[in-house]
Jmol script that loads the backbone (N, CA, C; Angstrom):
load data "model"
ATOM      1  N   UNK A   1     255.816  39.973  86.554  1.00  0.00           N
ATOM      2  CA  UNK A   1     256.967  39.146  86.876  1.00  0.00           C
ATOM      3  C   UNK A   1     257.010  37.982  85.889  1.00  0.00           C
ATOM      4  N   UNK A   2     258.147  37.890  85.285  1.00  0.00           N
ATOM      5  CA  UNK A   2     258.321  36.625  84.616  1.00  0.00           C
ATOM      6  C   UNK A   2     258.583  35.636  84.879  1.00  0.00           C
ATOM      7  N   UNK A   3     258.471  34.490  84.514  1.00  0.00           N
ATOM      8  CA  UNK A   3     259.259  33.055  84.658  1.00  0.00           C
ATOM      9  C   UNK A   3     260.158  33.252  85.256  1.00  0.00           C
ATOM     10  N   UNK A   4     260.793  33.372  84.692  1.00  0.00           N
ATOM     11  CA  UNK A   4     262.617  33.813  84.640  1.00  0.00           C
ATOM     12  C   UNK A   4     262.805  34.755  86.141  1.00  0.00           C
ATOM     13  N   UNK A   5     262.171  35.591  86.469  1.00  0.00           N
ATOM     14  CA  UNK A   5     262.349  36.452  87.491  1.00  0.00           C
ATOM     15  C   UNK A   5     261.996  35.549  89.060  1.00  0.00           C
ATOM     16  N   UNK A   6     260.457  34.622  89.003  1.00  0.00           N
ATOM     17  CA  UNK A   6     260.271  33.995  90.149  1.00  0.00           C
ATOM     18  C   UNK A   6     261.220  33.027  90.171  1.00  0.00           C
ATOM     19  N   UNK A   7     262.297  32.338  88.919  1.00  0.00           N
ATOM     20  CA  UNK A   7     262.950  31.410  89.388  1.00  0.00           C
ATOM     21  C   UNK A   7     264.332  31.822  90.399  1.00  0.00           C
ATOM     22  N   UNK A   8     264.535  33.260  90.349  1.00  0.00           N
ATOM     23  CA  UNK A   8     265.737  34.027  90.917  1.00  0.00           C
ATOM     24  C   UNK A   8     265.234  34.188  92.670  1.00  0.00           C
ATOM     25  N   UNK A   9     264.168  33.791  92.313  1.00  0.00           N
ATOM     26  CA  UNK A   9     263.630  34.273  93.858  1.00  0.00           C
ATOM     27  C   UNK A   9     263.050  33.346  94.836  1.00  0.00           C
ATOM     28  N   UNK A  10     263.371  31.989  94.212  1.00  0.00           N
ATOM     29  CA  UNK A  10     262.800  30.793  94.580  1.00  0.00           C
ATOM     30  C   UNK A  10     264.009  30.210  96.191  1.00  0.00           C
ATOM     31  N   UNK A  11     263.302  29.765  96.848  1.00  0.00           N
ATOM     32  CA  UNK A  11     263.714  29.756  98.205  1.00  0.00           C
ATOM     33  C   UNK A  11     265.424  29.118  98.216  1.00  0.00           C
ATOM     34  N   UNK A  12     266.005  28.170  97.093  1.00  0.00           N
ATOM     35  CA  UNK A  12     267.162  27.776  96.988  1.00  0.00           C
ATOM     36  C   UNK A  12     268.409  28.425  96.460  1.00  0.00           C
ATOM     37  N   UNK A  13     267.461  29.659  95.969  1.00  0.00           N
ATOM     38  CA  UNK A  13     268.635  30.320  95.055  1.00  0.00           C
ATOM     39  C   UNK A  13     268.933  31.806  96.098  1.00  0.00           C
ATOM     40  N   UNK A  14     268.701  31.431  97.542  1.00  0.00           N
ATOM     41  CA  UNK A  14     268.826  32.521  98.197  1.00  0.00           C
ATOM     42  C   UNK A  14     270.294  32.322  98.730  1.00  0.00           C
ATOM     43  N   UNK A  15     270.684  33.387  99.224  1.00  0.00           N
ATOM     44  CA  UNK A  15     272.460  33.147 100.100  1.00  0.00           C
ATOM     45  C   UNK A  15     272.178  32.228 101.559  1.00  0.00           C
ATOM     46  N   UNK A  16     272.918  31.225 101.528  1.00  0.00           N
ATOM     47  CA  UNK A  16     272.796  30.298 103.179  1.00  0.00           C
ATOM     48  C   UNK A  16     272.893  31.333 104.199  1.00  0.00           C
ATOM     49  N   UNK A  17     273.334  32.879 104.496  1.00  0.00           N
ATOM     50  CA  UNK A  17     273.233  33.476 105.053  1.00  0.00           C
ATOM     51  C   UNK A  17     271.892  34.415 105.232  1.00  0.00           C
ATOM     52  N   UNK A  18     271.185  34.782 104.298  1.00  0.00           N
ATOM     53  CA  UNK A  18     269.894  35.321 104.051  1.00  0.00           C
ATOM     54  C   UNK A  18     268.651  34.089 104.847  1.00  0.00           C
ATOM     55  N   UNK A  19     268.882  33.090 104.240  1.00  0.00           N
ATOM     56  CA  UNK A  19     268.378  31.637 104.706  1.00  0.00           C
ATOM     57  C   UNK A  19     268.153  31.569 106.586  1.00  0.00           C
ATOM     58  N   UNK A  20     269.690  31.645 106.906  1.00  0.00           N
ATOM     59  CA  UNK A  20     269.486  31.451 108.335  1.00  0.00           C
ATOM     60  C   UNK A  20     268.887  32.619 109.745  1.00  0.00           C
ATOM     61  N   UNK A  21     269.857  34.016 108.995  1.00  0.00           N
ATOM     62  CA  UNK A  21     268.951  35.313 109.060  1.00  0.00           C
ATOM     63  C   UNK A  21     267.298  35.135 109.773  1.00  0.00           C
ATOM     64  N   UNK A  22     266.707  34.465 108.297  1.00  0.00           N
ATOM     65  CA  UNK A  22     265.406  34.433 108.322  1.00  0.00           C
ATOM     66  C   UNK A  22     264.445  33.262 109.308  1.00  0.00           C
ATOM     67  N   UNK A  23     265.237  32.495 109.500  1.00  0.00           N
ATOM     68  CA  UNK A  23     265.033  31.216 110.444  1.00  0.00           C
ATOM     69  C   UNK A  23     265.060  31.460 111.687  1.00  0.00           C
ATOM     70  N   UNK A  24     266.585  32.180 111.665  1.00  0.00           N
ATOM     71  CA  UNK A  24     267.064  32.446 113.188  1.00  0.00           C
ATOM     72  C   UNK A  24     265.888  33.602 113.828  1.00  0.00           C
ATOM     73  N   UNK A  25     265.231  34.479 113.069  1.00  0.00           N
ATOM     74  CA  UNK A  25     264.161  35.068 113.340  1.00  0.00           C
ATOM     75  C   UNK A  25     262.883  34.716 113.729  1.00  0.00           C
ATOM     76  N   UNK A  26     262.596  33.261 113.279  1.00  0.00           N
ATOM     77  CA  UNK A  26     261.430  32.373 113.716  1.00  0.00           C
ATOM     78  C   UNK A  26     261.360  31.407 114.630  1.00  0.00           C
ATOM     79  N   UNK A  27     262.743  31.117 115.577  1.00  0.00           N
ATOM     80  CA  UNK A  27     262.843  30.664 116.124  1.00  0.00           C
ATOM     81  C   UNK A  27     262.531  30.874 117.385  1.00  0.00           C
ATOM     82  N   UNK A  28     260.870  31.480 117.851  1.00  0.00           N
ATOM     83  CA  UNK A  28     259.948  31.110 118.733  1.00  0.00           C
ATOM     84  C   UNK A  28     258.924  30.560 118.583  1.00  0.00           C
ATOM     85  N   UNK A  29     258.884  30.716 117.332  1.00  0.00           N
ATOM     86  CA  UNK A  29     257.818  29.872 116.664  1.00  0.00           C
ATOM     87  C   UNK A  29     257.732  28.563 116.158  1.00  0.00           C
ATOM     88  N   UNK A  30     256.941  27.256 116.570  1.00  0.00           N
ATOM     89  CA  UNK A  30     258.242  26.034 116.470  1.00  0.00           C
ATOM     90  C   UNK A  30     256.826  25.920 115.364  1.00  0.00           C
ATOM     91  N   UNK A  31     255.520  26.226 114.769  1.00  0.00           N
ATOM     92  CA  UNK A  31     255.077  26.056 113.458  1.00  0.00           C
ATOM     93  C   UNK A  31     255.592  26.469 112.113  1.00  0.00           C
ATOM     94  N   UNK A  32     256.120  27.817 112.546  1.00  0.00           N
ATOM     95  CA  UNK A  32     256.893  28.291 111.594  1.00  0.00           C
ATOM     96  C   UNK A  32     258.309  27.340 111.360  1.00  0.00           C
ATOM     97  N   UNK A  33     258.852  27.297 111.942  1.00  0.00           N
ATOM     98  CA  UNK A  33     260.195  26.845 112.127  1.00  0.00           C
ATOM     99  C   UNK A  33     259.614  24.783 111.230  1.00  0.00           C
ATOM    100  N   UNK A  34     258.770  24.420 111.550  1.00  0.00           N
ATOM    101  CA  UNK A  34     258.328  22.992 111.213  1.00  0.00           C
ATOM    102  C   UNK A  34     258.017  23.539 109.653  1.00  0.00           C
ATOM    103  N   UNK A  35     257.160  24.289 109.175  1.00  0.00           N
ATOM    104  CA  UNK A  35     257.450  25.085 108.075  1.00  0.00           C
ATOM    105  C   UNK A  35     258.463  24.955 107.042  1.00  0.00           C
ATOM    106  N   UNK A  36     259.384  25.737 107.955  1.00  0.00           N
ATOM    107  CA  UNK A  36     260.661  26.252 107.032  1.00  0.00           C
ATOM    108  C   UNK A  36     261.993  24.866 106.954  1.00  0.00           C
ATOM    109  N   UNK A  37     261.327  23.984 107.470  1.00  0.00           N
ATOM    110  CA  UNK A  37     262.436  22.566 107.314  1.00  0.00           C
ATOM    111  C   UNK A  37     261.716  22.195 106.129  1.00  0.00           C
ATOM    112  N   UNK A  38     260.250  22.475 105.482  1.00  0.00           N
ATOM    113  CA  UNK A  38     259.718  21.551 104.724  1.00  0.00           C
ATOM    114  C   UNK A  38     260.415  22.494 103.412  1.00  0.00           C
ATOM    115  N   UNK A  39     260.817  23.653 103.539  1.00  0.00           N
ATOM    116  CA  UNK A  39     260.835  24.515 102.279  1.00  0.00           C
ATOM    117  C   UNK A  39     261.587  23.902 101.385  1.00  0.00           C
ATOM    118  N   UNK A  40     262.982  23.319 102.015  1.00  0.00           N
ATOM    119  CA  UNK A  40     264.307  23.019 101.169  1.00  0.00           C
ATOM    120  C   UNK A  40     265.695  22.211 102.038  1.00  0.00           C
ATOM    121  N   UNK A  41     265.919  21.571 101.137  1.00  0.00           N
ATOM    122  CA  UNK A  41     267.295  20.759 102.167  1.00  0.00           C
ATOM    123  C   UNK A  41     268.371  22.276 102.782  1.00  0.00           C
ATOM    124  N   UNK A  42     268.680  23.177 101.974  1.00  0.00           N
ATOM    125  CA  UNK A  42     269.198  23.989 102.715  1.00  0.00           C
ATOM    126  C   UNK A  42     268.670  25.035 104.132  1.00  0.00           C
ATOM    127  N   UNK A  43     267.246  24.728 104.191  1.00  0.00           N
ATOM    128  CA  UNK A  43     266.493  25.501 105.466  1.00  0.00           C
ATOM    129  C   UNK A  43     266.248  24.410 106.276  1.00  0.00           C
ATOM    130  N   UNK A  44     266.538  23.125 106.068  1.00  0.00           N
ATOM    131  CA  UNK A  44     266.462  21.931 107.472  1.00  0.00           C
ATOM    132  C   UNK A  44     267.478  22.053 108.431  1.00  0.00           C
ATOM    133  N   UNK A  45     269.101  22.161 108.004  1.00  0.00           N
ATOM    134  CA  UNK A  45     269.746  21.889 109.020  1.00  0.00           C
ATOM    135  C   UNK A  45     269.311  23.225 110.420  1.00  0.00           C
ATOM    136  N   UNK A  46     269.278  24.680 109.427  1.00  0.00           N
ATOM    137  CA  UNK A  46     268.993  25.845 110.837  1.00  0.00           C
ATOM    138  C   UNK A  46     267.369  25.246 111.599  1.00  0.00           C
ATOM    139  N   UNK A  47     266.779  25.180 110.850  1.00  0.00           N
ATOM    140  CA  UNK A  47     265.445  24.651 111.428  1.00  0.00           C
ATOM    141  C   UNK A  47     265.660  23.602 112.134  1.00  0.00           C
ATOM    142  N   UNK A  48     266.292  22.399 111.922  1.00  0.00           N
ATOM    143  CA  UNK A  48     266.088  21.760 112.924  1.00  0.00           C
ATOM    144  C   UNK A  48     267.126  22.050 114.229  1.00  0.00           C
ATOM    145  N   UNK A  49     267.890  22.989 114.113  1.00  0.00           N
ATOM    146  CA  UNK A  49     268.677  23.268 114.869  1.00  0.00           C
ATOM    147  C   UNK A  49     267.924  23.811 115.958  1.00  0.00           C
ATOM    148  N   UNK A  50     266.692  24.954 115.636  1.00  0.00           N
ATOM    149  CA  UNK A  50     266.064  25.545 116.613  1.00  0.00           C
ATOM    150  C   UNK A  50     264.835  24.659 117.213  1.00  0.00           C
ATOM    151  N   UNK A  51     264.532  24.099 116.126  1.00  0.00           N
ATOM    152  CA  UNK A  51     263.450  22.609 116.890  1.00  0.00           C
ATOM    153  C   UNK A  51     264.154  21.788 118.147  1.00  0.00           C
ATOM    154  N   UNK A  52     265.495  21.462 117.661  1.00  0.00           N
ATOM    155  CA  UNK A  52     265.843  20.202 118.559  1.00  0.00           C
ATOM    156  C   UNK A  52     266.728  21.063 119.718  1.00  0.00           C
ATOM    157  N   UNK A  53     266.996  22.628 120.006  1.00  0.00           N
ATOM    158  CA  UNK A  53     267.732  23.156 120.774  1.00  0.00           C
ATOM    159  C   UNK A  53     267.905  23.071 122.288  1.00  0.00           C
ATOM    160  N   UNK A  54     266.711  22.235 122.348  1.00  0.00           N
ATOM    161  CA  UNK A  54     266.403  21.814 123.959  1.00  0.00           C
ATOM    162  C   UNK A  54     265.704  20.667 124.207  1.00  0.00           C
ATOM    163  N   UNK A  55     266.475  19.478 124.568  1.00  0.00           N
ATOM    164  CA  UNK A  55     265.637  18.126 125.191  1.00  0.00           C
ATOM    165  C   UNK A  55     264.990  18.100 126.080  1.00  0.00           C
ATOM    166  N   UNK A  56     263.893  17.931 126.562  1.00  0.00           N
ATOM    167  CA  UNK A  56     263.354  17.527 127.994  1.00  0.00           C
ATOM    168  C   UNK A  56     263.505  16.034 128.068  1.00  0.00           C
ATOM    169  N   UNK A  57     263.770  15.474 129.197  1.00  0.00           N
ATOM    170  CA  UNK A  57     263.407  14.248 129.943  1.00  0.00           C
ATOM    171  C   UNK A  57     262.767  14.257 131.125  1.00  0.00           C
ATOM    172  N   UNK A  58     261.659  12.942 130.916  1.00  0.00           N
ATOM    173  CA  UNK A  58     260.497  13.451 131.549  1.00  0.00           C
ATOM    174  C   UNK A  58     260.473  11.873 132.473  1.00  0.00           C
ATOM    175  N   UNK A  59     259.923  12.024 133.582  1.00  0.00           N
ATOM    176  CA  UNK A  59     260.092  10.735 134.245  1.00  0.00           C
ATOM    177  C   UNK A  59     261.482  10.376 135.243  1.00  0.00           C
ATOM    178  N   UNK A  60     262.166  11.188 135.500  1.00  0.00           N
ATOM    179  CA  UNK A  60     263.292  11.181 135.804  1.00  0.00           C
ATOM    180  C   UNK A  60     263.809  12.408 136.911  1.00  0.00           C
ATOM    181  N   UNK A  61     264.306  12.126 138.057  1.00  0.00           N
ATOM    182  CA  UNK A  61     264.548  12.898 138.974  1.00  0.00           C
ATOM    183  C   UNK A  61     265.811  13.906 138.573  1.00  0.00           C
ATOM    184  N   UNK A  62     265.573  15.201 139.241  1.00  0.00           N
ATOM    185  CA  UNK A  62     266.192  16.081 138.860  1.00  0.00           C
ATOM    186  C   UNK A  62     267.700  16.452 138.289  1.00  0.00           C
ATOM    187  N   UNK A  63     268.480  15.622 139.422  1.00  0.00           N
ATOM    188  CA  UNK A  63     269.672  15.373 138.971  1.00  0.00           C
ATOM    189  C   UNK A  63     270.356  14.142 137.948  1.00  0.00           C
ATOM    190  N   UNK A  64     269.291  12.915 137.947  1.00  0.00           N
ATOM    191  CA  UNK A  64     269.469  12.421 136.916  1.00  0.00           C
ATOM    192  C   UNK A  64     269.003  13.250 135.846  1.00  0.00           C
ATOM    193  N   UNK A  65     268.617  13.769 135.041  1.00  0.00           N
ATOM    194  CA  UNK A  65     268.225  14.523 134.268  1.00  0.00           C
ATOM    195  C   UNK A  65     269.137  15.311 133.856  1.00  0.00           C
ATOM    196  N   UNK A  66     269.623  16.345 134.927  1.00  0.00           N
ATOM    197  CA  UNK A  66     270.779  17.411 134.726  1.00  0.00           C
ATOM    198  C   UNK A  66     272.240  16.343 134.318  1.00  0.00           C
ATOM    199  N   UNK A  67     272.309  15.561 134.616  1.00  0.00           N
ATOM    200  CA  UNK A  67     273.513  14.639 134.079  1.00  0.00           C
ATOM    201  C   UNK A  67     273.314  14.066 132.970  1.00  0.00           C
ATOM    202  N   UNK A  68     271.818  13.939 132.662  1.00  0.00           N
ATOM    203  CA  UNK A  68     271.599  13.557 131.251  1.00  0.00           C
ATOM    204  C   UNK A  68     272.027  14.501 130.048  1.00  0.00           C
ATOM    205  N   UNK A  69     271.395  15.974 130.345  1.00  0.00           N
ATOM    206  CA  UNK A  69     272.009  16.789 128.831  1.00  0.00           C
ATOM    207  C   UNK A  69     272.706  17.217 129.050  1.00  0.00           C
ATOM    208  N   UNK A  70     274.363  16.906 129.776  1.00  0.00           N
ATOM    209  CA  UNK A  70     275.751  17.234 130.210  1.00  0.00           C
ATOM    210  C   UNK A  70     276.455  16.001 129.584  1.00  0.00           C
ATOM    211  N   UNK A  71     275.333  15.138 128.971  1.00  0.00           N
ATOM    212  CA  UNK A  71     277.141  14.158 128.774  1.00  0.00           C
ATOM    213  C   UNK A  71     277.802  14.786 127.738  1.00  0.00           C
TER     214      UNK A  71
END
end "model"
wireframe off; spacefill off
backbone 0.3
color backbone group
């Protein structure tokens, strides 16, 4: 493999669709997924999408809570 060949294959020069594909596939895995935000500004926004996909609040009675991730 040449120069020239690993630069075609380097994580930025992939399609934003190939990109999320591959994310959206790791998204049970929140090491992997912490990972793939470090790769490139274009693999942060899906990554953190599946990191931040669910808030907990903790300390807080049930229905306050449920009114919390409804506003």
């Amino acid at each position: 493999m040449s120069s020239s060949d690993s630069i075609l294959c380097a994580p930025q020069n992939l399609p934003q669709e190939i990109v999320e594909t591959v994310i959206d596939h790791c998204s049970d895995f929140r090491s992997t997924l912490l990972s793939c935000a470090l790769v490139s500004k274009k693999w942060l926004p899906r990554s953190q999408y599946h990191l931040f996909r669910e808030i907990r609040v903790f300390g807080y009675p049930q229905v306050v809570r449920s009114r919390l991730l409804y506003l």
